[in-house]
C-alpha positions in Angstrom: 21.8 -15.9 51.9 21.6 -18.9 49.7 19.9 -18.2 46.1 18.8 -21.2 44.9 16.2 -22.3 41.9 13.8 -25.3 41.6 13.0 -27.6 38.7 9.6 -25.1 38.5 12.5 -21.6 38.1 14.0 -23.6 35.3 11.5 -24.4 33.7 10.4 -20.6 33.9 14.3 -19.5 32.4 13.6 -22.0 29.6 9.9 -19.9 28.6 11.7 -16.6 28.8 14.3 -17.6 26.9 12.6 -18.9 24.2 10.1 -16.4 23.9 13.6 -13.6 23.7 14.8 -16.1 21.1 11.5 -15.4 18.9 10.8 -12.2 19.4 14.0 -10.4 19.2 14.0 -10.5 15.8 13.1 -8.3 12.1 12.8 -4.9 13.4 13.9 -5.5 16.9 17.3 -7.0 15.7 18.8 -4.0 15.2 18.2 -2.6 18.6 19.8 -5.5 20.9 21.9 -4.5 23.5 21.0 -0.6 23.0 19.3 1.3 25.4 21.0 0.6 28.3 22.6 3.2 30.9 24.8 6.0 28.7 22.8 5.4 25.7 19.3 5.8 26.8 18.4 8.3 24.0 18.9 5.9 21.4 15.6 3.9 19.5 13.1 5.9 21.7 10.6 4.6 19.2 11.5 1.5 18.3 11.9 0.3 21.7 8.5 2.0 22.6 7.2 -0.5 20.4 9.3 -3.5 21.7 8.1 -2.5 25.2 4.6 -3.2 23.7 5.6 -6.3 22.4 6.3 -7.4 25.7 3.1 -6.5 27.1 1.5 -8.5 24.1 3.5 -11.5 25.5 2.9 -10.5 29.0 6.2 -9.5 30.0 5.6 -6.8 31.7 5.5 -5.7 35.2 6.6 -9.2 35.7 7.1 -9.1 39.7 3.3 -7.0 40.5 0.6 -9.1 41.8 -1.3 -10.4 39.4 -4.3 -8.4 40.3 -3.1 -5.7 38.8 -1.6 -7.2 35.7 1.2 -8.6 36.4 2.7 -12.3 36.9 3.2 -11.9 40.6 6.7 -13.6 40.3 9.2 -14.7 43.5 12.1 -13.3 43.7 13.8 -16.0 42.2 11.8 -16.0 39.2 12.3 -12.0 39.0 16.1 -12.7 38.7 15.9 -15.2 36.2 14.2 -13.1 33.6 16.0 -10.4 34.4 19.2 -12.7 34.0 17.6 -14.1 30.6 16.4 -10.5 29.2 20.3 -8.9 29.6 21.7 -12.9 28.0 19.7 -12.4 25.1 20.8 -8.6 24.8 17.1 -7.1 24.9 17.3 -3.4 24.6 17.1 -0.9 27.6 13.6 -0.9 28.6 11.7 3.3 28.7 8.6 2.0 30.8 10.9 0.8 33.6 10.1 4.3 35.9 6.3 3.3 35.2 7.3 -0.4 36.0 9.7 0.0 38.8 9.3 3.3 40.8 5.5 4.9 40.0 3.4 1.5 39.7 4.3 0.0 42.6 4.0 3.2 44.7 0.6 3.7 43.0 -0.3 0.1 43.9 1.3 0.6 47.7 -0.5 4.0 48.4 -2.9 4.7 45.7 -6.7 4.6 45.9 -8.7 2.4 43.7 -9.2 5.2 41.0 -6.0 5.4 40.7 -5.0 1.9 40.5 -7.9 1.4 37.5 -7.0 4.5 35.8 -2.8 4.9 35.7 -1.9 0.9 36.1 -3.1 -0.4 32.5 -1.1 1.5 30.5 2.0 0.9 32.4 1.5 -2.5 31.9 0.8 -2.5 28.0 3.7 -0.2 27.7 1.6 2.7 26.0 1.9 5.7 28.8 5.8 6.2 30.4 6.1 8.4 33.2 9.0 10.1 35.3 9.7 11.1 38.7 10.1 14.6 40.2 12.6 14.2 43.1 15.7 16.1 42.4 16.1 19.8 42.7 18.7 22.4 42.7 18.6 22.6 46.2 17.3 19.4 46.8 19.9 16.3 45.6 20.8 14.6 48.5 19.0 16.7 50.7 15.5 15.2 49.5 13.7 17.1 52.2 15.1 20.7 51.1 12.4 20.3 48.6 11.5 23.9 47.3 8.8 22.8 44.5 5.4 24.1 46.3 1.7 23.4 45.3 -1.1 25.4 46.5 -4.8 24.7 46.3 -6.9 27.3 44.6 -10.4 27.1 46.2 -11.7 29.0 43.0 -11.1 25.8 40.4 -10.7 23.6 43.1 -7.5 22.1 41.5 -3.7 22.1 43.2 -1.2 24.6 41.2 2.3 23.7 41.2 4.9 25.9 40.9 8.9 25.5 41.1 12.1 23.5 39.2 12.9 19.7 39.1 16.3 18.7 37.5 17.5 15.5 36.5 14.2 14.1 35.8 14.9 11.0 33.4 12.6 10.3 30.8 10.5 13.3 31.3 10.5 14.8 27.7 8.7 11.7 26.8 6.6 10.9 29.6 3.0 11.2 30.0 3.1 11.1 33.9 5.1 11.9 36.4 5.3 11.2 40.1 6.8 14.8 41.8 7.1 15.5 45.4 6.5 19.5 46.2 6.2 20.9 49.2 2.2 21.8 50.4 3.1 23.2 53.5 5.7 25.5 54.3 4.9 25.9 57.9 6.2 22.8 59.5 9.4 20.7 59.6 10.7 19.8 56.2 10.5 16.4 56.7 6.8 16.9 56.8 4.6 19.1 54.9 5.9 17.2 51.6 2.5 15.5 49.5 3.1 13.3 46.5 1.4 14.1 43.5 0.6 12.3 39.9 1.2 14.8 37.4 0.2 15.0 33.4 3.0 16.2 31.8 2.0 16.9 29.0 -0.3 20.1 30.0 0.1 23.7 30.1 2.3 24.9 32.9 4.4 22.0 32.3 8.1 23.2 30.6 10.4 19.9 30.0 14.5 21.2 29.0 17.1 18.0 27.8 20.0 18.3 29.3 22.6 17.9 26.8 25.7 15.8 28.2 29.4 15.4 27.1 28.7 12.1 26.2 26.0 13.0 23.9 22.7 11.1 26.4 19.7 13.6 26.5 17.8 11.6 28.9 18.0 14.0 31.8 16.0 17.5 31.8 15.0 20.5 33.7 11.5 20.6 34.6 9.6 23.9 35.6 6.0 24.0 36.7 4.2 27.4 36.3 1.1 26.7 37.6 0.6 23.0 36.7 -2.9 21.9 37.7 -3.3 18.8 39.4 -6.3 17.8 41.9 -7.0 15.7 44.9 -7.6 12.8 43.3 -4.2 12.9 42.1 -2.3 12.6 45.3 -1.0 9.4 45.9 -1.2 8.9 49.5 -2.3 11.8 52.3 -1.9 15.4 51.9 1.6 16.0 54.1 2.8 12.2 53.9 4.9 12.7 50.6 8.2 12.1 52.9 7.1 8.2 53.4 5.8 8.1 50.4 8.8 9.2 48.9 10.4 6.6 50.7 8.8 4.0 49.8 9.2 4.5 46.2 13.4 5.2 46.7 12.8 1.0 48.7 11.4 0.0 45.0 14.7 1.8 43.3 16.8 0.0 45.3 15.0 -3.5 44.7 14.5 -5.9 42.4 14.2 -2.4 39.6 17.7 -2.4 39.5 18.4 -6.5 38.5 17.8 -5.7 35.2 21.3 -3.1 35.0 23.2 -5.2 37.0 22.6 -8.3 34.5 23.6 -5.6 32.1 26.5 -5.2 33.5 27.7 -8.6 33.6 27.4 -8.4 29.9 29.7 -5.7 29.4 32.4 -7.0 32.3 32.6 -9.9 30.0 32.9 -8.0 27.0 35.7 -6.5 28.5 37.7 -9.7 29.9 37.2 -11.0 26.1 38.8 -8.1 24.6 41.7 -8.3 27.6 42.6 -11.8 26.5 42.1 -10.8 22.4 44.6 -8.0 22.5 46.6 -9.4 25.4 46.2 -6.6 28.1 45.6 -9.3 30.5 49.0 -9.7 30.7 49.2 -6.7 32.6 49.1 -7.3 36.5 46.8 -4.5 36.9 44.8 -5.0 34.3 43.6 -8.8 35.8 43.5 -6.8 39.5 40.7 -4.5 38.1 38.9 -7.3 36.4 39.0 -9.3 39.2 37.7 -6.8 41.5 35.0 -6.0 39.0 33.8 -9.4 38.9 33.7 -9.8 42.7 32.1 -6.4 42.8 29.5 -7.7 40.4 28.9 -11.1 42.2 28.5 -9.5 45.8 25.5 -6.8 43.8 23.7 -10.0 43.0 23.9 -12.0 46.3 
């Protein structure tokens, strides 16, 4: 594959670039190049409100159709700001789970309520959701899921019950997107529904998990009862596995350009501070920089 840009994509780096340039300044200043993976608990607020200072500018949600608020961007164009964003040292963005994983599965699978009722705020960066995959049982093994919901015919609402772990951003989320099991009877692959889920309610128990390294950004999530109701489900009742799916297809997309420009940023940091203090001198030293830099051009192609 040959990734190439026109006169048009260069003229689109040049926009972003300038607009980085004048916004990422006064109060923002002080948060460049924070944020990313390993320091994601840092700024919560003040990159909140950067987040909405991108929405102002309309930087949001950059590669959605513009139908639903975004700038419907090629691929191309998707790289470049993401190539632009991680030059200018923008800080780690806390709407990308909204942005990357829940929008477009809500835009994939959801109904029209949905789309008019969760889509807006992920695009002015004022509600930030997670996503309920991981369990104790249930890493690798996404079908193990053990999470169940039930629907009460009395208040006519889905209860959910059961433990997520490893749920990033959920302390802080408004939303989340959880996959629980709805019936127990068939093949685990199946009987698995996707659900939206306010976070914020009763029933709802958010834990950090407090790491070595000092990043809270994890947590433990337990759900006693959690209401929820059909109009919540983001495709059929018993489809959560493709569902599921489909959203895991967004992680591995054009979501993840952003951290690998990131890294490019700190390789080079590195290979400067080799030829400051001289370690790259050392044969292995250039061996591991080399195969980090071939590592890193390979991700992008």
């Amino acid at each position: 594959m040959k990734l190439s840009f026109s006169p048009e994509d260069e003229q689109f780096r040049k926009e972003i670039a300038g607009w980085l340039n004048a916004n990422l300044v006064g109060e923002f200043e002080a948060i460049k190049y924070r944020g990313g993976p390993g320091d994601e608990h840092m700024f919560h607020e003040e990159r909140l409100r950067w987040e909405q200072k991108l929405a102002e500018g309309g930087w949001t949600c950059v590669g959605w159709p513009t139908e639903h608020g975004g700038r419907g961007l090629s691929i191309e164009q998707q790289v470049i700001y993401f190539e632009e964003y991680a030059r200018a040292g923008a800080p780690g963005r806390v709407g990308h789970i909204g942005e990357g994983l829940a929008g477009p599965t809500i835009i994939a699978f959801g109904s029209d309520e949905q789309k008019k009722k969760y889509l807006p705020g992920i695009v002015a960066g004022t509600e930030l959701w997670c996503q309920g995959y991981s369990e104790p049982s249930a890493g690798s093994d996404l079908a193990n899921v053990k999470t169940k919901a039930r629907f009460d015919e009395e208040r006519g609402k889905w209860l959910i019950n059961g433990q997520k772990v490893w749920t990033s951003g959920a302390h802080y989320s408004d939303y989340g997107i959880v996959l629980v099991r709805t019936d127990p009877k068939v093949p685990k692959h199946k009987g698995l529904t996707m659900f939206i889920v306010n976070m914020k309610q009763k029933g709802v128990d958010v834990r950090p998990i407090h790491q070595a390294s000092g990043g809270r950004e994890f947590n433990e999530v337990y759900f006693d009862n959690a209401l929820t109701d059909a109009s919540h489900i983001v495709g059929e009742v018993g489809e959560g596995w493709k569902t599921a799916m489909a959203t895991l297809s967004y992680e591995r997309g054009a979501s993840t350009l952003g951290q690998q420009m990131q890294f490019r940023n700190e390789l080079d940091a590195v290979i400067a501070a080799a030829n400051a203090n001289g370690a790259c001198e050392a044969p292995d030293i250039r061996q591991r920089i080399a195969k980090s830099w071939a590592g890193l051009r390979s991700m992008r192609m």
